[in-house]
HTML snippet that shows the backbone in 3Dmol.js (N, CA, C, O; Angstrom):
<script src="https://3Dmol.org/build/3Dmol-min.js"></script>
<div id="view" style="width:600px;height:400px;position:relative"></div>
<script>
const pdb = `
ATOM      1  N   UNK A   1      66.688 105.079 -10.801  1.00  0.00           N
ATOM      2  CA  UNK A   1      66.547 106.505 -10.650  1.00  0.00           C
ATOM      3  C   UNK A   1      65.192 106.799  -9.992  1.00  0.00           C
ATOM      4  O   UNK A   1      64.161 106.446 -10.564  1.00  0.00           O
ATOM      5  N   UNK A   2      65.156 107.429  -8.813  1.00  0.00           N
ATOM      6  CA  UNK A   2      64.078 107.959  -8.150  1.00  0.00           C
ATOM      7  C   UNK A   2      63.324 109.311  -8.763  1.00  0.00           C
ATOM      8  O   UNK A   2      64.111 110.257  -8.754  1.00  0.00           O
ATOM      9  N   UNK A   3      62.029 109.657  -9.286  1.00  0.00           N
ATOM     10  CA  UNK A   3      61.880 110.532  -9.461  1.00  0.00           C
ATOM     11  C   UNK A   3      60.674 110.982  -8.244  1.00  0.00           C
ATOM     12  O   UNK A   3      59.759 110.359  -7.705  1.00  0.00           O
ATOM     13  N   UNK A   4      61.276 112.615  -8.113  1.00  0.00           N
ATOM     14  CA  UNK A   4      60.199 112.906  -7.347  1.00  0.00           C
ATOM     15  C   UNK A   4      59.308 114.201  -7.612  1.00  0.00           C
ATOM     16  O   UNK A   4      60.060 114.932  -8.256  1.00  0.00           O
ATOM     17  N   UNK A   5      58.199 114.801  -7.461  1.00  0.00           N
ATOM     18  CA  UNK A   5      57.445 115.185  -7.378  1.00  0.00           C
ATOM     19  C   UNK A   5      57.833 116.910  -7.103  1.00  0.00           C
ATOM     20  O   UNK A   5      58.527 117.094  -6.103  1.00  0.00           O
ATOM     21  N   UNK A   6      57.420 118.250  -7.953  1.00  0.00           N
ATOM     22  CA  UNK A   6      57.541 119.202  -7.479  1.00  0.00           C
ATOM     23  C   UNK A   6      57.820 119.854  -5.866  1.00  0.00           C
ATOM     24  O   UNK A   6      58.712 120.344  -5.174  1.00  0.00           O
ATOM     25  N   UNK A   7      56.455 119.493  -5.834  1.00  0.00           N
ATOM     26  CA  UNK A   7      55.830 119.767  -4.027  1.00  0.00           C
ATOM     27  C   UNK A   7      56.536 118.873  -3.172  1.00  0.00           C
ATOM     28  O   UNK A   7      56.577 118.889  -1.942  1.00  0.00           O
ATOM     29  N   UNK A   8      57.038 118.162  -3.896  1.00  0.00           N
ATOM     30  CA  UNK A   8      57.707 116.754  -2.506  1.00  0.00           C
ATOM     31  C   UNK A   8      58.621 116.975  -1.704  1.00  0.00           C
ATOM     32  O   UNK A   8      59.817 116.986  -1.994  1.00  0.00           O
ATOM     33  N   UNK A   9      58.020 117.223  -0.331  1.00  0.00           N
ATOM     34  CA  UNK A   9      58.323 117.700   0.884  1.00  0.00           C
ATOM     35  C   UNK A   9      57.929 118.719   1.386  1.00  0.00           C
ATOM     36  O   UNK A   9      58.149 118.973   2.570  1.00  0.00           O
ATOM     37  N   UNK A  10      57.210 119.578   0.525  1.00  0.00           N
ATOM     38  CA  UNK A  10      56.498 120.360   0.963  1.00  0.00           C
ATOM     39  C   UNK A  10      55.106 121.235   1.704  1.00  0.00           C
ATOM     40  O   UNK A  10      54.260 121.896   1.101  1.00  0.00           O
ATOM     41  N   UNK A  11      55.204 120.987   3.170  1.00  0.00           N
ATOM     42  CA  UNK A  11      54.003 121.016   3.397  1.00  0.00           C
ATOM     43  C   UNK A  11      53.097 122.000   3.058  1.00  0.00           C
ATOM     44  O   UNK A  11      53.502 123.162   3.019  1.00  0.00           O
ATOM     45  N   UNK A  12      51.560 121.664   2.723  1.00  0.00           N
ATOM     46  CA  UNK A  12      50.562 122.112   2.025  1.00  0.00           C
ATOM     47  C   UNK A  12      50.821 122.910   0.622  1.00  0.00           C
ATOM     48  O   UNK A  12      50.298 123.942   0.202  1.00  0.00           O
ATOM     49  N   UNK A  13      51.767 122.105   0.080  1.00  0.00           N
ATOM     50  CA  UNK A  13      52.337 122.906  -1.776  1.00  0.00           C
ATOM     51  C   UNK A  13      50.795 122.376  -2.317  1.00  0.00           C
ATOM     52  O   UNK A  13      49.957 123.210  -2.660  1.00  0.00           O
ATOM     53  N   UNK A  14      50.575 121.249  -2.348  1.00  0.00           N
ATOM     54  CA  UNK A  14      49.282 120.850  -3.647  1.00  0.00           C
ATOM     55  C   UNK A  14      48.157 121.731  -3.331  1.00  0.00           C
ATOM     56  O   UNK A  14      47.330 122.123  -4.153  1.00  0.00           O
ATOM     57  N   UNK A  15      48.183 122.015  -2.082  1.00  0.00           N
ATOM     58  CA  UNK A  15      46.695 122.734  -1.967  1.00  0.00           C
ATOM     59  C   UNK A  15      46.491 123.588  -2.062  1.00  0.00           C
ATOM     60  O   UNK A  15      45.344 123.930  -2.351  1.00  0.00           O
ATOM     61  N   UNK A  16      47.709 124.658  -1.835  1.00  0.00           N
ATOM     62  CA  UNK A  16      47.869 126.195  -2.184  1.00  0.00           C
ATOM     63  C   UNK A  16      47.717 126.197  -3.722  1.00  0.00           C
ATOM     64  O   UNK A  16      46.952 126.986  -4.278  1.00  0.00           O
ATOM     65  N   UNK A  17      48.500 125.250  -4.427  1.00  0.00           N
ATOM     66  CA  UNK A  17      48.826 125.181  -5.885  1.00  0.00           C
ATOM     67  C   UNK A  17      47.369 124.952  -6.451  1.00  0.00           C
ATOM     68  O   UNK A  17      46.965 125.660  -7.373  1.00  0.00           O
ATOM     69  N   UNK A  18      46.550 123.926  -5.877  1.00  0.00           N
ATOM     70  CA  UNK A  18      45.497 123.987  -6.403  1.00  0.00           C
ATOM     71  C   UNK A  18      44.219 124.938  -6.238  1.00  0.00           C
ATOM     72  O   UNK A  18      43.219 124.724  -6.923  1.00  0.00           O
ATOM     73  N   UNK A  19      44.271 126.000  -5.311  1.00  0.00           N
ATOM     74  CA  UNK A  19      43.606 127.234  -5.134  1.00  0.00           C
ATOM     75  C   UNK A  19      44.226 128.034  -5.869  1.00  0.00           C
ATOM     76  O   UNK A  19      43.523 129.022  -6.080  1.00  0.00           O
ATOM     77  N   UNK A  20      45.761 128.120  -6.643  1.00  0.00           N
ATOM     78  CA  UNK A  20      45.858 129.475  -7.597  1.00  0.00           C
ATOM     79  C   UNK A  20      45.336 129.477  -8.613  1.00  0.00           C
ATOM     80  O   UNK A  20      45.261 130.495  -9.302  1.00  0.00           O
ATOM     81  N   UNK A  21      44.921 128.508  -8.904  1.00  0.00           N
ATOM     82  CA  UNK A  21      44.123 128.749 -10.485  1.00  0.00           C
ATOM     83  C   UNK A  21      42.179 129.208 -10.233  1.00  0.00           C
ATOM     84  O   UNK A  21      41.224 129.310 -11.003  1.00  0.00           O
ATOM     85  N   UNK A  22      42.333 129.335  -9.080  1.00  0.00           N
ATOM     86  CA  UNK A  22      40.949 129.842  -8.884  1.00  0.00           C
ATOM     87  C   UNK A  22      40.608 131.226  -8.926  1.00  0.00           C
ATOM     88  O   UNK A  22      39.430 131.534  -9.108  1.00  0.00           O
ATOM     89  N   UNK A  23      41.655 132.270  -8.754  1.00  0.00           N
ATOM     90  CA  UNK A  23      41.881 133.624  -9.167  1.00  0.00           C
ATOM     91  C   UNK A  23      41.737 134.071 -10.241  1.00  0.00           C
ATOM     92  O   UNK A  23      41.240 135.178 -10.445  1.00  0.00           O
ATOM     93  N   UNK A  24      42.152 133.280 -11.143  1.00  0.00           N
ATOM     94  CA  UNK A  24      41.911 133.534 -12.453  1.00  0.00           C
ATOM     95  C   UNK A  24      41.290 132.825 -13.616  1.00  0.00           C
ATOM     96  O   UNK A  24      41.531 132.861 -14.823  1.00  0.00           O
ATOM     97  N   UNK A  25      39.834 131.731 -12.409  1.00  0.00           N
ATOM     98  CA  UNK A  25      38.566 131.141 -13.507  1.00  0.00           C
ATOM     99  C   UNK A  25      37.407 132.280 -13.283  1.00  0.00           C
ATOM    100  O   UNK A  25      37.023 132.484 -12.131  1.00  0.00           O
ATOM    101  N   UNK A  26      36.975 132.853 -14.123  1.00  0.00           N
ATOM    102  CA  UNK A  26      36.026 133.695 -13.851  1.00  0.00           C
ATOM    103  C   UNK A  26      34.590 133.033 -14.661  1.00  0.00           C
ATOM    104  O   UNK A  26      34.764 132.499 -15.757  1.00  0.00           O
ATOM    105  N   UNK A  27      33.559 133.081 -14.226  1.00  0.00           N
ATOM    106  CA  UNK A  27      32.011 132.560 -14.412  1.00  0.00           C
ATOM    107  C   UNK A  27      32.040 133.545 -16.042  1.00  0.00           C
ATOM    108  O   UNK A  27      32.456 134.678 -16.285  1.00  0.00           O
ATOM    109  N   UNK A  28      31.338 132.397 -16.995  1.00  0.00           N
ATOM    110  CA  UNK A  28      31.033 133.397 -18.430  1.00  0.00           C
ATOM    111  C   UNK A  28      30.230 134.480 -17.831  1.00  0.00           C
ATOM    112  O   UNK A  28      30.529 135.671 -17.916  1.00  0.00           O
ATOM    113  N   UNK A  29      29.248 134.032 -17.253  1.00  0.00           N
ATOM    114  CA  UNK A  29      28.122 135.462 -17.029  1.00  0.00           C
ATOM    115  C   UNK A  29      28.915 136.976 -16.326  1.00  0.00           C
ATOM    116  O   UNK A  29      28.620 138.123 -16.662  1.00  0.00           O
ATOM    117  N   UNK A  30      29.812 136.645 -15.445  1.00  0.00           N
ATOM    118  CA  UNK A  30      30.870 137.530 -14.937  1.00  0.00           C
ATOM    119  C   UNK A  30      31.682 138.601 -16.288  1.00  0.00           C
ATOM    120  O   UNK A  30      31.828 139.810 -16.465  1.00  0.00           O
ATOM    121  N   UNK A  31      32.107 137.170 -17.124  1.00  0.00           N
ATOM    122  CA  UNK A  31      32.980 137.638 -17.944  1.00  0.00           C
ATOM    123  C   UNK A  31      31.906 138.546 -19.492  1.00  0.00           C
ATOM    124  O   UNK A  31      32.370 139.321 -20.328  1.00  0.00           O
ATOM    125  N   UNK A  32      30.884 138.201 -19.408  1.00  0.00           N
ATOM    126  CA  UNK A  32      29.913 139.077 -20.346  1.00  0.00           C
ATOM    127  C   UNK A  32      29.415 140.276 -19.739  1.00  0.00           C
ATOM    128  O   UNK A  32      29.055 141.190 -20.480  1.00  0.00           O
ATOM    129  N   UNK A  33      29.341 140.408 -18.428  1.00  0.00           N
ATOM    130  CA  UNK A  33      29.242 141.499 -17.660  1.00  0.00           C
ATOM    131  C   UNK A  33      30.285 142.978 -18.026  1.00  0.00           C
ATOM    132  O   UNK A  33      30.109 144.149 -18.364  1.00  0.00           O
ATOM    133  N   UNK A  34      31.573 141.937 -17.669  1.00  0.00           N
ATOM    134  CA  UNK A  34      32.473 142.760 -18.094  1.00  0.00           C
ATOM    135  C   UNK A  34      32.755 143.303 -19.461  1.00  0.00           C
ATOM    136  O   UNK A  34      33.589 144.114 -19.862  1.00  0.00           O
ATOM    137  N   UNK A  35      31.831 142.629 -20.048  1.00  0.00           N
ATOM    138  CA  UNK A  35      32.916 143.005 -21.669  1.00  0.00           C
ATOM    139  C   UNK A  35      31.654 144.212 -21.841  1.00  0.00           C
ATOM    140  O   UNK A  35      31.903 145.128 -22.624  1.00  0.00           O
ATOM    141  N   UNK A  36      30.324 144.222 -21.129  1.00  0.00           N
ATOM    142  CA  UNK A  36      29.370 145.239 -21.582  1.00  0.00           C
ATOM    143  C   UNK A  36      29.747 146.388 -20.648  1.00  0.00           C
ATOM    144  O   UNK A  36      29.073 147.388 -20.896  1.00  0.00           O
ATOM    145  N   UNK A  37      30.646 146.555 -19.618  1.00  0.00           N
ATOM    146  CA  UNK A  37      30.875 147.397 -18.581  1.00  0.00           C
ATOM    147  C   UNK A  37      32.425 148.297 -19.503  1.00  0.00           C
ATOM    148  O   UNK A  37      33.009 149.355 -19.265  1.00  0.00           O
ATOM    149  N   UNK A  38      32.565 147.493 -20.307  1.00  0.00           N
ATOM    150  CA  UNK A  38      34.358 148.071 -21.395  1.00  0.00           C
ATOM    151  C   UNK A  38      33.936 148.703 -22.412  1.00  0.00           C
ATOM    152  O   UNK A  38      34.569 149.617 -22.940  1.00  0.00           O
ATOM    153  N   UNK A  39      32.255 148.074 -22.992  1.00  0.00           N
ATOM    154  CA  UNK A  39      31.648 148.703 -24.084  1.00  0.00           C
ATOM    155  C   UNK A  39      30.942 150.474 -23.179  1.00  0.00           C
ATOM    156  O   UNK A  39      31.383 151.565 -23.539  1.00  0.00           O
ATOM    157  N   UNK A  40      30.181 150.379 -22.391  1.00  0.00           N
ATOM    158  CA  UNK A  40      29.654 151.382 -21.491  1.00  0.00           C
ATOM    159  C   UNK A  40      30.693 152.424 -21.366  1.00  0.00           C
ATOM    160  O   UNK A  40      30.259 153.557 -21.158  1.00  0.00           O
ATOM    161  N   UNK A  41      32.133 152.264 -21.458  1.00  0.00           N
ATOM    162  CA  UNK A  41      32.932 152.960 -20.896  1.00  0.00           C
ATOM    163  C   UNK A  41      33.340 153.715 -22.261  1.00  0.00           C
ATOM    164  O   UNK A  41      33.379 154.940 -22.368  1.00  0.00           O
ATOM    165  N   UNK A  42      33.567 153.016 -23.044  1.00  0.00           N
ATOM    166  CA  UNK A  42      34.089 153.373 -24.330  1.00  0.00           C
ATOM    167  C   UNK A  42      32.928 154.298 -25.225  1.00  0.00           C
ATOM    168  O   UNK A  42      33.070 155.389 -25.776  1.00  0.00           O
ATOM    169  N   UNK A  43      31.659 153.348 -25.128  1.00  0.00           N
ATOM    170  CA  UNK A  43      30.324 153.883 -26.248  1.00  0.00           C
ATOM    171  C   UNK A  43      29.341 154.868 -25.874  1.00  0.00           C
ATOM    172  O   UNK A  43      28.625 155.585 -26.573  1.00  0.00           O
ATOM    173  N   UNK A  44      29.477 154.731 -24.388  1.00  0.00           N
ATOM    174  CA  UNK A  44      28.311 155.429 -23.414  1.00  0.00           C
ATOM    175  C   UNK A  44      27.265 154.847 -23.249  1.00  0.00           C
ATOM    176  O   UNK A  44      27.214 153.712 -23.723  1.00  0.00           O
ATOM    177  N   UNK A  45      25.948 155.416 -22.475  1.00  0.00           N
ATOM    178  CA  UNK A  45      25.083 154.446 -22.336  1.00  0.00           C
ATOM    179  C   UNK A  45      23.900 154.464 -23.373  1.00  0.00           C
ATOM    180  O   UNK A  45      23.264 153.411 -23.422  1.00  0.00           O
ATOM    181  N   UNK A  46      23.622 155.161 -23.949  1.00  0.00           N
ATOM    182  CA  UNK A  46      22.739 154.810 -24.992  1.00  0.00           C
ATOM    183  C   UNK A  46      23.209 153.760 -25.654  1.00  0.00           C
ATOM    184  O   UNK A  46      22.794 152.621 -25.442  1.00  0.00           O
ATOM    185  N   UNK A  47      24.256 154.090 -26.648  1.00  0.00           N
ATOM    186  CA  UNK A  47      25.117 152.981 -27.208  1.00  0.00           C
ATOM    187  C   UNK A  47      24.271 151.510 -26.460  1.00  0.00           C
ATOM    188  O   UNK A  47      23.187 150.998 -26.738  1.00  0.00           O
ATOM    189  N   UNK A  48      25.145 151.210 -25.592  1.00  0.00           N
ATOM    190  CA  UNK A  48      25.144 150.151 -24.380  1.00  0.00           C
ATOM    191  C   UNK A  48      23.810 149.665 -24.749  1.00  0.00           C
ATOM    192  O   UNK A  48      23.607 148.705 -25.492  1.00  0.00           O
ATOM    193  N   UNK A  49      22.922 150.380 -24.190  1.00  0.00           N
ATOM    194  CA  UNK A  49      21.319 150.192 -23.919  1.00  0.00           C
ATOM    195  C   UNK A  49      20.655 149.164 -25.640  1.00  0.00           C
ATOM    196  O   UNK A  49      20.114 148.143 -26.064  1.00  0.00           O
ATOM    197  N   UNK A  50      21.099 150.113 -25.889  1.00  0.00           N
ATOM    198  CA  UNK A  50      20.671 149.544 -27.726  1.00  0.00           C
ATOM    199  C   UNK A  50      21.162 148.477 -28.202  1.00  0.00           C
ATOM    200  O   UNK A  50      20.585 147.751 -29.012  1.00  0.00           O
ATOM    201  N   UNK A  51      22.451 148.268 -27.658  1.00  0.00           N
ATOM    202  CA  UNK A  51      23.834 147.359 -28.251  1.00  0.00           C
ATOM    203  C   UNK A  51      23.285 145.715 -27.248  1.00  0.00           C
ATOM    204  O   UNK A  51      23.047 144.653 -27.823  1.00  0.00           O
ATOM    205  N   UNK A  52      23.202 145.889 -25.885  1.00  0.00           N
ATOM    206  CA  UNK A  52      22.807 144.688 -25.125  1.00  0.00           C
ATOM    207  C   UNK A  52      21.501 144.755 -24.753  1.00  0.00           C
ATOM    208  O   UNK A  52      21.075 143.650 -24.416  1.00  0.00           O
ATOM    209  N   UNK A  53      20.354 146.024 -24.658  1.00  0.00           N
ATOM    210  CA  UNK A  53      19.232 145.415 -24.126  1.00  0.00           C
ATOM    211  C   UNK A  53      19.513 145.604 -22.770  1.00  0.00           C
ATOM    212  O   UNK A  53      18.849 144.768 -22.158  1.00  0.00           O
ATOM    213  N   UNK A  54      20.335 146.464 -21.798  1.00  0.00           N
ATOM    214  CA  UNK A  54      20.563 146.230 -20.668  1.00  0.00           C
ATOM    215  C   UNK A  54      19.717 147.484 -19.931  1.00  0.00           C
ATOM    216  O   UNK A  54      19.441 148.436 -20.660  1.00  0.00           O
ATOM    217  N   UNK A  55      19.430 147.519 -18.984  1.00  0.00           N
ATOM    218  CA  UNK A  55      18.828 148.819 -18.366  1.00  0.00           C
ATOM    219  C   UNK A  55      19.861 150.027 -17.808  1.00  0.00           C
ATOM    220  O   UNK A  55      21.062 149.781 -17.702  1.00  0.00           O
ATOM    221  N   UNK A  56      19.355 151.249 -17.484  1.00  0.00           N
ATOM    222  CA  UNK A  56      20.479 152.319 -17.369  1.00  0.00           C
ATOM    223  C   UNK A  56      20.981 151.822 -15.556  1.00  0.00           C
ATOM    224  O   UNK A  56      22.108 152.085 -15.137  1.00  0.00           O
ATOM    225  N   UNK A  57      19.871 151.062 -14.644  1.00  0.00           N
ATOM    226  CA  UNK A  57      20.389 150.962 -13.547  1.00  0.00           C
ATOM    227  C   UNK A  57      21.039 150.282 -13.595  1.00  0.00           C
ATOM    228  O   UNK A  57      22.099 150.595 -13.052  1.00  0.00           O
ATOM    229  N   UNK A  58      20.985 148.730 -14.296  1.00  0.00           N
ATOM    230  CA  UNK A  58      21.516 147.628 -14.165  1.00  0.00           C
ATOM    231  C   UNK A  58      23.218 147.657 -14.059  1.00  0.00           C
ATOM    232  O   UNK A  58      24.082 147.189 -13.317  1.00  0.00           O
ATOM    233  N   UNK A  59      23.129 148.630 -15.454  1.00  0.00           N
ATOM    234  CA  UNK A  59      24.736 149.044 -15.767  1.00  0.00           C
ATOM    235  C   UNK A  59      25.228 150.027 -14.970  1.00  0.00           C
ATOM    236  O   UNK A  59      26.456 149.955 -15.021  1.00  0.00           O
ATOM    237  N   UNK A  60      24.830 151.026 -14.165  1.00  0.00           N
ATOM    238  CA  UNK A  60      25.352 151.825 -12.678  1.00  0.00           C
ATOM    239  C   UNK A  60      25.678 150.744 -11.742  1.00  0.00           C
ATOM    240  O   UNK A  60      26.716 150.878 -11.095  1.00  0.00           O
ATOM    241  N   UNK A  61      25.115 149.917 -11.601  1.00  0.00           N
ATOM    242  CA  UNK A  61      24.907 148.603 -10.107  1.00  0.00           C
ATOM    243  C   UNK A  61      25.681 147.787 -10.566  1.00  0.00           C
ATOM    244  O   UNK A  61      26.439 147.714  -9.599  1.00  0.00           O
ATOM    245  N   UNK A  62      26.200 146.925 -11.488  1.00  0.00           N
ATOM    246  CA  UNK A  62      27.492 146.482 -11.998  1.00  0.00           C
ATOM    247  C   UNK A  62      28.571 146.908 -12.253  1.00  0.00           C
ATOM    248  O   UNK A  62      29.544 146.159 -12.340  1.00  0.00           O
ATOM    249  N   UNK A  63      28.673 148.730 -12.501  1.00  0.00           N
ATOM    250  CA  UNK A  63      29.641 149.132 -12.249  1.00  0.00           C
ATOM    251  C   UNK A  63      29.825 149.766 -10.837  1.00  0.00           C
ATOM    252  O   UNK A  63      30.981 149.694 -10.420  1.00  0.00           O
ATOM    253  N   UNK A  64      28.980 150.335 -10.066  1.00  0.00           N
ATOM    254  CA  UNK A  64      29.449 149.992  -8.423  1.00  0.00           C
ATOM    255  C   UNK A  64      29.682 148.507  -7.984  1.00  0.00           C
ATOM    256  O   UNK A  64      30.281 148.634  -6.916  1.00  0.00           O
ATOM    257  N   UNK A  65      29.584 147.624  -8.145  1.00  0.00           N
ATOM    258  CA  UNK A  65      29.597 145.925  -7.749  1.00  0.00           C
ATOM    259  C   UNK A  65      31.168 145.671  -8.173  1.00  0.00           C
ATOM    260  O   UNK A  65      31.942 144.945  -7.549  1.00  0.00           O
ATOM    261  N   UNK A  66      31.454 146.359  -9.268  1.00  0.00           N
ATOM    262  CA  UNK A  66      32.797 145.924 -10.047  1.00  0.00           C
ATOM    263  C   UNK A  66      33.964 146.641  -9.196  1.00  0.00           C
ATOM    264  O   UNK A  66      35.071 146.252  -8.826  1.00  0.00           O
ATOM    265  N   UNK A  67      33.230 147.895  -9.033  1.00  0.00           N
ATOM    266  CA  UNK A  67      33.956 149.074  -8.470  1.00  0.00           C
ATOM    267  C   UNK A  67      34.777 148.553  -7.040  1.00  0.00           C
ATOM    268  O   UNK A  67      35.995 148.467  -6.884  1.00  0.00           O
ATOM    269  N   UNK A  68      33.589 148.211  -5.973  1.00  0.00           N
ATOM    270  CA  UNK A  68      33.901 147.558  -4.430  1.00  0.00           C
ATOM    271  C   UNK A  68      34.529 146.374  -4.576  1.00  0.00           C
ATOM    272  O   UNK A  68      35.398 146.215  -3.719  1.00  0.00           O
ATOM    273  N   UNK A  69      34.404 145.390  -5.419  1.00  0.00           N
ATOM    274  CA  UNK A  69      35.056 144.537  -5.838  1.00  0.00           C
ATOM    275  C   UNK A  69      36.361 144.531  -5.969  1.00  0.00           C
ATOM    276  O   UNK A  69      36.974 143.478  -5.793  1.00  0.00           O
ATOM    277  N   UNK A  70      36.993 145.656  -6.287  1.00  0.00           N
ATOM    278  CA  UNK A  70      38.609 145.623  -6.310  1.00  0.00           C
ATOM    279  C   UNK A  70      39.040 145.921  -7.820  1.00  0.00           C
ATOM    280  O   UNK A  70      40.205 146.130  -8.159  1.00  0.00           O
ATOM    281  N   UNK A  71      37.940 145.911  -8.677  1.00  0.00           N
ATOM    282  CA  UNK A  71      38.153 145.838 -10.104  1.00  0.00           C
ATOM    283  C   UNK A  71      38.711 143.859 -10.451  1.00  0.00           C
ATOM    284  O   UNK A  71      39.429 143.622 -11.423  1.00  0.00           O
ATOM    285  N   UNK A  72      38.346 142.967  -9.726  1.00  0.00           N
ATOM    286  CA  UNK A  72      37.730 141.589  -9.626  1.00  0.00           C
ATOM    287  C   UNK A  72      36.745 141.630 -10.383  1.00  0.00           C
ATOM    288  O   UNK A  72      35.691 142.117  -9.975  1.00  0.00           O
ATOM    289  N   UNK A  73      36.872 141.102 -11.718  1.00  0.00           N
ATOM    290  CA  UNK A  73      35.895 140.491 -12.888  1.00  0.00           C
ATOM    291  C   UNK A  73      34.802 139.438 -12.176  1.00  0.00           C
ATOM    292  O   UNK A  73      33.647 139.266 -12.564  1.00  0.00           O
ATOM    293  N   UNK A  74      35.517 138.704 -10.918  1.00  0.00           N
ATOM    294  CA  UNK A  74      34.280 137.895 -10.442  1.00  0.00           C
ATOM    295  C   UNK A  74      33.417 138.640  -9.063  1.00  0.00           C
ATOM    296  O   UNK A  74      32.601 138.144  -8.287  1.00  0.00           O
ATOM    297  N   UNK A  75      33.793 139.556  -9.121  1.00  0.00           N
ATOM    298  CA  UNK A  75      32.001 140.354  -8.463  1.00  0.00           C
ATOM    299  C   UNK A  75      31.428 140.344  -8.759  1.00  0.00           C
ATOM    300  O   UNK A  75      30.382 140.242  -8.118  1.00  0.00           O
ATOM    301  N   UNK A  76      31.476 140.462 -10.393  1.00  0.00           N
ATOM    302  CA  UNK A  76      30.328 140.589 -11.334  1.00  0.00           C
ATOM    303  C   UNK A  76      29.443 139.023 -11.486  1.00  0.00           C
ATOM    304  O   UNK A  76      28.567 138.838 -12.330  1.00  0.00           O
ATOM    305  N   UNK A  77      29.808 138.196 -10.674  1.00  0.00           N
ATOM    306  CA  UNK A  77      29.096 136.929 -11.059  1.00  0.00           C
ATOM    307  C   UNK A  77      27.775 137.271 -10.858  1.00  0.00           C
ATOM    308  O   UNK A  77      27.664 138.354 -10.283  1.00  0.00           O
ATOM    309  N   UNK A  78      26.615 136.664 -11.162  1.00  0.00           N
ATOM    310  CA  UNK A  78      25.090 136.580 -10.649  1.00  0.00           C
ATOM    311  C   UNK A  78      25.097 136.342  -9.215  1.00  0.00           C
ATOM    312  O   UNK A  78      25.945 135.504  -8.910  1.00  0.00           O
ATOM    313  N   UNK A  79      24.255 136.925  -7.969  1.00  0.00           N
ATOM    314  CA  UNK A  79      23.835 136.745  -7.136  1.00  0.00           C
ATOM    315  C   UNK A  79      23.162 136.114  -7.135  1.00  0.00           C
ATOM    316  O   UNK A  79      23.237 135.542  -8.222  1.00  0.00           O
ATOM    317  N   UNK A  80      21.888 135.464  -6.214  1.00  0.00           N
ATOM    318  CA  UNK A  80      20.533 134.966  -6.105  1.00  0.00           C
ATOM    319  C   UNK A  80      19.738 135.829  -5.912  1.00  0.00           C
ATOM    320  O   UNK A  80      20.017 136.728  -5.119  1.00  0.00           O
ATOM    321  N   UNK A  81      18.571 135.806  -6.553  1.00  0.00           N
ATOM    322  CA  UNK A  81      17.542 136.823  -6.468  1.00  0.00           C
ATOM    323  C   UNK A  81      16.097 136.588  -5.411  1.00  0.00           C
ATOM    324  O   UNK A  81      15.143 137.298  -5.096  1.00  0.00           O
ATOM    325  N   UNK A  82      16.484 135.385  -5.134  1.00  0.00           N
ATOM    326  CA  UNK A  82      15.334 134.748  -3.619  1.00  0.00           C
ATOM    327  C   UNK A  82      15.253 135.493  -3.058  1.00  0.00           C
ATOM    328  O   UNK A  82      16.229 136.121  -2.647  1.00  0.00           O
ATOM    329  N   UNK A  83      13.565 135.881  -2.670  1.00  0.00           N
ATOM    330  CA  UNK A  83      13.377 136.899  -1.831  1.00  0.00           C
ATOM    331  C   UNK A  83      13.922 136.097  -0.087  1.00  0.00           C
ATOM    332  O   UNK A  83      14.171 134.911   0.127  1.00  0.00           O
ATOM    333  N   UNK A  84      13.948 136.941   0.624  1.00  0.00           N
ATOM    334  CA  UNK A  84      14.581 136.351   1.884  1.00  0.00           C
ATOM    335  C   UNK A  84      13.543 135.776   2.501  1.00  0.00           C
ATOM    336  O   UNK A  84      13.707 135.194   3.573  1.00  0.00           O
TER     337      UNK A  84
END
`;
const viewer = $3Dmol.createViewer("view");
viewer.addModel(pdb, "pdb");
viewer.setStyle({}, {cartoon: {color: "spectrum"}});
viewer.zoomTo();
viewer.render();
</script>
């Protein structure tokens, strides 16, 4: 008995297959972003401020970042902060 392989014969199946799970790994720091951007929404920003320690811009600029993003949890990853 021959067994064969999902993808077998299919050109570029493994590689597509192995880029879909990249949509939906998101960076922890991304994903703590978000959970303080669900608290902000729900608690307001004092709340927020008191609750994480976060600044009032920080949390405007992560929620525009989140916003252009598409509502994509991984916009929110860390940038680099190197000056140019």
């Amino acid at each position: 008995m021959q067994v064969q392989h999902v993808g077998y014969r299919i050109r570029g199946f493994y590689r597509v297959a192995g880029l879909g799970h990249l949509g939906e790994m998101t960076p922890k720091d991304a994903q703590h972003r978000l959970k303080i951007l669900r608290f902000f929404e729900k608690h307001g920003l004092e709340a927020t401020v008191d609750a994480f320690g976060v600044s009032r811009r920080t949390l405007y600029r992560w929620k525009k970042t989140f916003k252009e993003g598409g509502g994509n949890p991984a916009a929110l990853t860390a940038q680099s902060s190197a000056p140019n």
